[in-house]
C-alpha positions as CSV (number, residue, x, y, z in Angstrom):
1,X,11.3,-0.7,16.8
2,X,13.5,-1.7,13.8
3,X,12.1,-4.6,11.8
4,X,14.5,-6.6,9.5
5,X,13.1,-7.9,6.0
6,X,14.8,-10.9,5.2
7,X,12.8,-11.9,2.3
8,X,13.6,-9.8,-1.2
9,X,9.6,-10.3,-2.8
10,X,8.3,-8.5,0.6
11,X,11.0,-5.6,-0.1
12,X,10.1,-5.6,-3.7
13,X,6.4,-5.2,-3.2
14,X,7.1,-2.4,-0.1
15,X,8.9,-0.6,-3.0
16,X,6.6,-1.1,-5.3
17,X,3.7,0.7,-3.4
18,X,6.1,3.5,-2.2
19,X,7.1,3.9,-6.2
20,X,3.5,4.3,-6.8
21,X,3.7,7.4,-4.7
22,X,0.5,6.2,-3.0
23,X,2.4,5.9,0.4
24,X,4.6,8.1,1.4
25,X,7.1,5.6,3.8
26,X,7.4,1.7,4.3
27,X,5.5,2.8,7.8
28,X,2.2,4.0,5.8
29,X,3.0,0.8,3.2
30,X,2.9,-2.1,6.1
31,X,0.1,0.8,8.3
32,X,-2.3,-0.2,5.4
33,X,-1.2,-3.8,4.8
34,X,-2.3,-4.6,8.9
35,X,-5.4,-2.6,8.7
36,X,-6.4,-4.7,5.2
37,X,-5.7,-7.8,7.3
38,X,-7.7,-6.7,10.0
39,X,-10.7,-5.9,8.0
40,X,-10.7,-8.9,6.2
41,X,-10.3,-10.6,9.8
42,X,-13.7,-9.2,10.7
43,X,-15.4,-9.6,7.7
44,X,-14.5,-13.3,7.8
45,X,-15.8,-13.4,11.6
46,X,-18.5,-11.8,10.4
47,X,-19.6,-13.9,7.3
48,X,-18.7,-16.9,9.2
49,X,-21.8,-18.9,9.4
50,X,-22.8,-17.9,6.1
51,X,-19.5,-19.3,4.4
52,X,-19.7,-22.2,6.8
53,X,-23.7,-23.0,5.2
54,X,-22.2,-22.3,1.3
55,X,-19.0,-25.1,2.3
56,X,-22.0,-27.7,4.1
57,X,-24.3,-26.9,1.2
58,X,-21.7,-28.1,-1.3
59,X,-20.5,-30.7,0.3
60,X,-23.8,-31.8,0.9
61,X,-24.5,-31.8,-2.9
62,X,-21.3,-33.8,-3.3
63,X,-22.5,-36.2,-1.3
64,X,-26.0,-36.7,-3.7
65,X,-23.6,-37.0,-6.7
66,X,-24.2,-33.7,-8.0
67,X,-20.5,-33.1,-8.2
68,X,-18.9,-31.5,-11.5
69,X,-16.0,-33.8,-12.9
70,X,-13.2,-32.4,-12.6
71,X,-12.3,-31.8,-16.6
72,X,-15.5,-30.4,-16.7
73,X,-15.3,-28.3,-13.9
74,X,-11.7,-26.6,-15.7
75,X,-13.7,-26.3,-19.1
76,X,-16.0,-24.2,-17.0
77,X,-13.2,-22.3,-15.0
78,X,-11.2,-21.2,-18.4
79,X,-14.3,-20.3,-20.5
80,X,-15.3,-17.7,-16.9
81,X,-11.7,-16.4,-16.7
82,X,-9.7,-17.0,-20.0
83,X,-6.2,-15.7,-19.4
């Protein structure tokens, strides 16, 4: 099977990981991009309901007006992750 890469950021980062010398051909580069897909596929389905209850949860407290503005909600945001 030949596959064609027509976008240049998807070659870049396949070159990227094989110039890391972590992988050791674009096979074992994209082998390990589908099985990190797949496990996040499953841990979704498998967190579902719980992540489902956090969205109803919140939107639930949105509802009672216990929403953060959302300038406050930013101030919050860049004090947690300050770039």
């Amino acid at each position: 099977m030949a596959i064609e890469i027509k976008r240049p950021e998807i070659e870049a980062l396949i070159q990227q990981r094989l110039h890391s010398g972590a992988f050791e051909s674009v096979e074992d580069v994209l082998f390990d991009a589908l099985e990190m897909q797949s496990e996040r596929e499953v841990w979704l389905q498998e967190n579902k309901e719980a992540i489902n209850a956090k969205i109803e949860r919140g939107l639930a407290q949105l509802d009672r007006g216990e929403g953060i503005a959302g300038d406050m909600l930013r101030t919050r945001l860049e004090v947690l992750s300050p770039e």
